[in-house]
matplotlib code that plots the C-alpha trace (Angstrom):
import matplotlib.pyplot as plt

x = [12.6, 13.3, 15.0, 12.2, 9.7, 11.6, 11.8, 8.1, 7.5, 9.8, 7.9, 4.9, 6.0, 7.6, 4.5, 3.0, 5.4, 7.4, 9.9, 11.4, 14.6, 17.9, 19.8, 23.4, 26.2, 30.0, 31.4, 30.9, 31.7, 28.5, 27.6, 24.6, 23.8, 21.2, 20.1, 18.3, 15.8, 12.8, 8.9, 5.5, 3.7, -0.3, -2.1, -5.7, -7.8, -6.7, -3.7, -0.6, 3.2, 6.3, 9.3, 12.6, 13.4, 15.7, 15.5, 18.1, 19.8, 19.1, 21.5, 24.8, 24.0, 21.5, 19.0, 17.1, 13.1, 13.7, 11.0, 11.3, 9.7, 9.6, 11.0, 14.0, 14.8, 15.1, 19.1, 20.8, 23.8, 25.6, 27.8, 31.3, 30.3, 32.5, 29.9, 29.9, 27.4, 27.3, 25.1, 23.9, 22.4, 19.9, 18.3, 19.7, 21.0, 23.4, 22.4, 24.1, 23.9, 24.8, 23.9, 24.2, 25.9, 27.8, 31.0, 32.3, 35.6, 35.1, 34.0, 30.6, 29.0, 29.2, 27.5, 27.2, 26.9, 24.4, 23.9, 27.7, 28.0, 29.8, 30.7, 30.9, 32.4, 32.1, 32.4, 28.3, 30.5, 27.5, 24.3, 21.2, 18.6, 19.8, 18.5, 20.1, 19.4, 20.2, 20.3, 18.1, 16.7, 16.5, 14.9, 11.1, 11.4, 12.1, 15.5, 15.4, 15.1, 16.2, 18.9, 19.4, 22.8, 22.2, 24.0, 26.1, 23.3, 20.0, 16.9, 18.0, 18.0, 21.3, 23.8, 21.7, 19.2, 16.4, 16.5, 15.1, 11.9, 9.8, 9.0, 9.9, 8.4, 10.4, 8.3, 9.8, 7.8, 8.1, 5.9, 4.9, 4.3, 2.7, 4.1, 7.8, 7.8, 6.8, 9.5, 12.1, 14.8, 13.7, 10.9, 11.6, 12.3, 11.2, 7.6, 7.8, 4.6, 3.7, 0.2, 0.4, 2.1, 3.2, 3.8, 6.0, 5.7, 1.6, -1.3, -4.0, -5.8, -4.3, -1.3, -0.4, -1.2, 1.8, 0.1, 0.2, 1.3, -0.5, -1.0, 2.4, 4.4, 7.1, 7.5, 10.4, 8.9, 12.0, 11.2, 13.1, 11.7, 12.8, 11.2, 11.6, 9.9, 10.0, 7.3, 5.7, 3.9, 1.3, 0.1, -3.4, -3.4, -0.6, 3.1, 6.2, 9.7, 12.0, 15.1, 17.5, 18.3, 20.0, 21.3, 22.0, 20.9, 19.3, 21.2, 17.5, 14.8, 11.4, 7.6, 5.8, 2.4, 3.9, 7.0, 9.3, 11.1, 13.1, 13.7, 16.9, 16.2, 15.8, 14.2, 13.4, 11.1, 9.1, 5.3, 4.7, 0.9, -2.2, -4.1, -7.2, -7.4, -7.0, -6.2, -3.8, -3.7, -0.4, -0.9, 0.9, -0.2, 0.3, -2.8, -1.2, -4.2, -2.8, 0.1, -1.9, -1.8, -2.3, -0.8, -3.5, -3.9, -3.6]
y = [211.9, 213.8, 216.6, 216.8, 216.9, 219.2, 221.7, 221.6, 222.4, 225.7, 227.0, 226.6, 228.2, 230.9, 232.0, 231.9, 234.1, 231.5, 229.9, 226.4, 226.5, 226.2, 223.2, 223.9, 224.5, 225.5, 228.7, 230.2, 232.3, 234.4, 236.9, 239.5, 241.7, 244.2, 246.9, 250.5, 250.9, 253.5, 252.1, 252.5, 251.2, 250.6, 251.8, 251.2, 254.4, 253.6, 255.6, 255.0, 256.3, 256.8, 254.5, 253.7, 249.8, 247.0, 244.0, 241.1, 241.8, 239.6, 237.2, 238.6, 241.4, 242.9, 245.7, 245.7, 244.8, 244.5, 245.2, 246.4, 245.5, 247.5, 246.0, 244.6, 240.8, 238.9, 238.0, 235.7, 234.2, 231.4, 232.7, 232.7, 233.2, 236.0, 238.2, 240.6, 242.9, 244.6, 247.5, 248.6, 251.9, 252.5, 255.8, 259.4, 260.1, 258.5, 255.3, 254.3, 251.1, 250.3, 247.5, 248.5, 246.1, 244.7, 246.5, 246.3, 246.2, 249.6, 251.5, 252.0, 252.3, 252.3, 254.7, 253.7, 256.8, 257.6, 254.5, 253.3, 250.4, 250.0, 246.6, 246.2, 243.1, 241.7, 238.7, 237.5, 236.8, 237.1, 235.6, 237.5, 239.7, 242.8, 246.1, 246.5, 250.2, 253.2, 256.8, 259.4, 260.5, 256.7, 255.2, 256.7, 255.9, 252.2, 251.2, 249.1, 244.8, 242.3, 240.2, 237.4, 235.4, 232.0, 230.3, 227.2, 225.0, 224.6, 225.5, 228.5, 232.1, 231.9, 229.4, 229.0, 226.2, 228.3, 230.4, 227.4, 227.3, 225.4, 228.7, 232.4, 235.3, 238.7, 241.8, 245.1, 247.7, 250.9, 254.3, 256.1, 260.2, 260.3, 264.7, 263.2, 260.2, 262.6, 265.0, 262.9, 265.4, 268.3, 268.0, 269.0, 266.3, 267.9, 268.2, 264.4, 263.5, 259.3, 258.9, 255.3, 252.3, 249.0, 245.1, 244.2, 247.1, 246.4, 248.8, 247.0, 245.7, 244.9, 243.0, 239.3, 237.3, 234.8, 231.9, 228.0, 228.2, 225.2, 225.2, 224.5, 225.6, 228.1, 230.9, 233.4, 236.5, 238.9, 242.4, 244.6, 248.9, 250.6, 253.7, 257.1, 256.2, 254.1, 251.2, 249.0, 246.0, 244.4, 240.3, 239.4, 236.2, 235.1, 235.8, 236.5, 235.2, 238.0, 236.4, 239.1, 242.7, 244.2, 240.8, 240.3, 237.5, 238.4, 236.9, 236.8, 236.2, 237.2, 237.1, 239.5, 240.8, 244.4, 245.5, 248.6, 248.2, 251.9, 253.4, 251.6, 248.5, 244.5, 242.6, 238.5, 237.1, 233.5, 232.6, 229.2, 228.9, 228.0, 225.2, 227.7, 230.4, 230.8, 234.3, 235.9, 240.1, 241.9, 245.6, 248.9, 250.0, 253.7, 252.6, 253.6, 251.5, 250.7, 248.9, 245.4, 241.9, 238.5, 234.8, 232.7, 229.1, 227.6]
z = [164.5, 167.7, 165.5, 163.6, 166.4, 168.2, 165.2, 164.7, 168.4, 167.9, 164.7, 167.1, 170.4, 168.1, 166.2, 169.7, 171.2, 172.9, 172.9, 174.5, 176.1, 174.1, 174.1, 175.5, 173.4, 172.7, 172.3, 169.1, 166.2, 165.4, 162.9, 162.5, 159.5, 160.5, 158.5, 159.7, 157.6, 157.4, 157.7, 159.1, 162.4, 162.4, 165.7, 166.9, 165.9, 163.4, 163.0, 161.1, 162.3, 160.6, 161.9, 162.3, 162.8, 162.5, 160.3, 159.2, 156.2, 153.4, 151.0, 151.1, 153.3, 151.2, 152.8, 149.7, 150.1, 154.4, 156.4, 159.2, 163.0, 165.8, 168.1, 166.1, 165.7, 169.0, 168.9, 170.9, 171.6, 174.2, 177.0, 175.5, 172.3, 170.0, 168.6, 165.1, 164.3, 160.8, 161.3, 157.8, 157.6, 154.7, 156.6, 155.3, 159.0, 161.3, 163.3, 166.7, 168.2, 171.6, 174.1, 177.6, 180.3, 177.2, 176.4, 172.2, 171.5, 169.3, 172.6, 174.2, 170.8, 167.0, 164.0, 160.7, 158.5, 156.2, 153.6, 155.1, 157.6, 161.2, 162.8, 166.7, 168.0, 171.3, 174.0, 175.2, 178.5, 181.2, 180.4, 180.9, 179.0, 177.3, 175.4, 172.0, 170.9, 168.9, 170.8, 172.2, 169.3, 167.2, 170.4, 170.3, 166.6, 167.0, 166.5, 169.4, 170.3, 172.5, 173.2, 174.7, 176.0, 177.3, 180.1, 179.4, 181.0, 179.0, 180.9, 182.7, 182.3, 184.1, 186.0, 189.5, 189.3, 190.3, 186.9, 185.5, 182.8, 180.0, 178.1, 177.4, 176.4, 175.4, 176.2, 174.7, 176.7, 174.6, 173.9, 170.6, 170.4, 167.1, 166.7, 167.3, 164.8, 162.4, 162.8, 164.3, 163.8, 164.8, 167.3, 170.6, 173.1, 175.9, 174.4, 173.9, 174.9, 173.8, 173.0, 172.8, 175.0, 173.2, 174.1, 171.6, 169.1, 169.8, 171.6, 172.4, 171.7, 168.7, 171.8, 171.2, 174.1, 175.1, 174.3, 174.6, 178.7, 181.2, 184.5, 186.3, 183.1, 184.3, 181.8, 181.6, 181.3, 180.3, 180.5, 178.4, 178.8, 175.6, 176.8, 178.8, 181.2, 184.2, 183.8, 186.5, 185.5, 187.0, 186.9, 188.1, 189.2, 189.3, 190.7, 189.3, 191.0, 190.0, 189.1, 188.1, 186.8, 183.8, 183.4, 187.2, 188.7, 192.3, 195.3, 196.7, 194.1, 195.1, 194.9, 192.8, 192.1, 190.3, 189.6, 188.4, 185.1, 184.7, 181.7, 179.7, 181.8, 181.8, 184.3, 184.2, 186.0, 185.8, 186.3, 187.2, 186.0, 188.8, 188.1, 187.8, 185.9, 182.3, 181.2, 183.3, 182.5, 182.8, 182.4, 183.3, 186.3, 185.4, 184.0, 180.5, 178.8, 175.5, 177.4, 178.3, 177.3, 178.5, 179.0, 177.9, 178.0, 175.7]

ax = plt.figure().add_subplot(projection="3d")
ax.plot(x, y, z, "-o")
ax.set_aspect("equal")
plt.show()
């Protein structure tokens, strides 16, 4: 009966954008099929972009009938765990993937040719929040997504005691430039220009609020920029303990109204709720207005 609760409360959190903490477990064997593959992205105006995403393979490694998101699947993985990625490429140009802070045995990074495959295999040794990504030119288009390692000890984002949560909430900060995702090969990337700024692979006000949070709830906010440029966030009415960096946990965690993510990087940080307040805004403070959503109770 617990299992079964337990489950249920998952499929919740998870359509709300949350999710409860894992249960600890033993190192592991774990394997990921995910395919590149070629689709679109609706923005408010309403306009309608070409894109480059990730998706999880299907039965047998399939890419056939994939969809997919931008950002990519959330993967994770326990600390310890030995990882394999099958990268299958159904786009007619090369795709890299690379994670940074985690080295693959094959080198810094793999490319699966056009319609071929590429495999990159590696230890999750450190826990922490990480950028899974393609290069330069595969990044504005999408092939981008989080992952996450967790530490032996359920409830944290990493070993110290005060890492620890109730909920999470991944949030990919990334950019579009409508002139480059039509062109993607041969625009000019010092023109790039984005037009719109995206929670989660959303502008608002079309964002998804993280949802389903109470008042004293801590939630693990794990900040993951996928784009060019440097991005500070701002929380109204509330603050953030910053609790580590590119998958470092901080010697000295600290309070937080607004802070820097830069380009390429991962930040964690956790809001305990107040007891007033029910609709918390967290926005870019370049004032970037597409970039803005909310945690909402409930």
């Amino acid at each position: 009966m617990r299992t079964a609760t337990r489950r249920a409360l998952v499929a919740v959190l998870i359509a709300a954008g949350l999710t409860v903490p894992a249960s600890p477990a033993q190192a592991a064997d774990v394997s990921i099929d995910l395919c590149a593959a070629a689709g679109t992205l609706a923005l408010p105006g309403p306009v309608t972009v070409n894109v480059w995403g990730f998706a999880r393979a299907g039965s047998g490694g399939s890419c056939a009938g994939v969809t997919p998101s931008v950002p990519g699947p959330v993967l994770t993985a326990g600390q310890g765990d030995e990882v394999s990625v099958v990268l299958r490429n159904t786009l007619d140009t090369p795709v890299s993937l690379e994670i940074p802070g985690v080295p693959f045995r094959q080198g810094a990074g793999v490319t699966a040719p056009p319609g071929g495959t590429a495999t990159a295999t590696f230890t999750a040794s450190a826990p922490g929040t990480y950028l899974y990504q393609g290069t330069e030119r595969q990044l504005p288009m999408g092939l981008y997504g989080a992952l996450i390692v967790r530490p032996t000890v359920a409830g944290r984002a990493y070993e110290p005691a005060s890492t620890a949560y109730d909920r999470e909430a991944p949030l990919v900060l990334s950019a579009i430039d409508p002139a480059f995702n039509a062109a993607p090969l041969s625009a000019d990337l010092y023109r790039y220009a984005p037009k719109f700024w995206l929670v989660n692979g959303k502008a608002y006000p079309d964002t998804d609020p993280v949802h389903g949070v109470a008042p004293g709830t801590k939630v693990l906010l794990r900040y993951l920029n996928a784009g060019f440029d440097n991005t500070t966030m701002r929380l109204l009415g509330a603050y953030e303990r910053v609790i580590a960096r590119d998958a470092h946990p901080l010697a000295a965690p600290f309070d937080a109204t607004a802070e820097t993510i830069p380009a390429g990087g991962t930040e964690d940080a956790v809001v305990t709720i107040p007891a007033s307040g029910t609709r918390f805004p967290l926005y870019n403070r370049q004032l970037h207005k597409t970039m803005l959503t909310f945690l909402q109770i409930p």
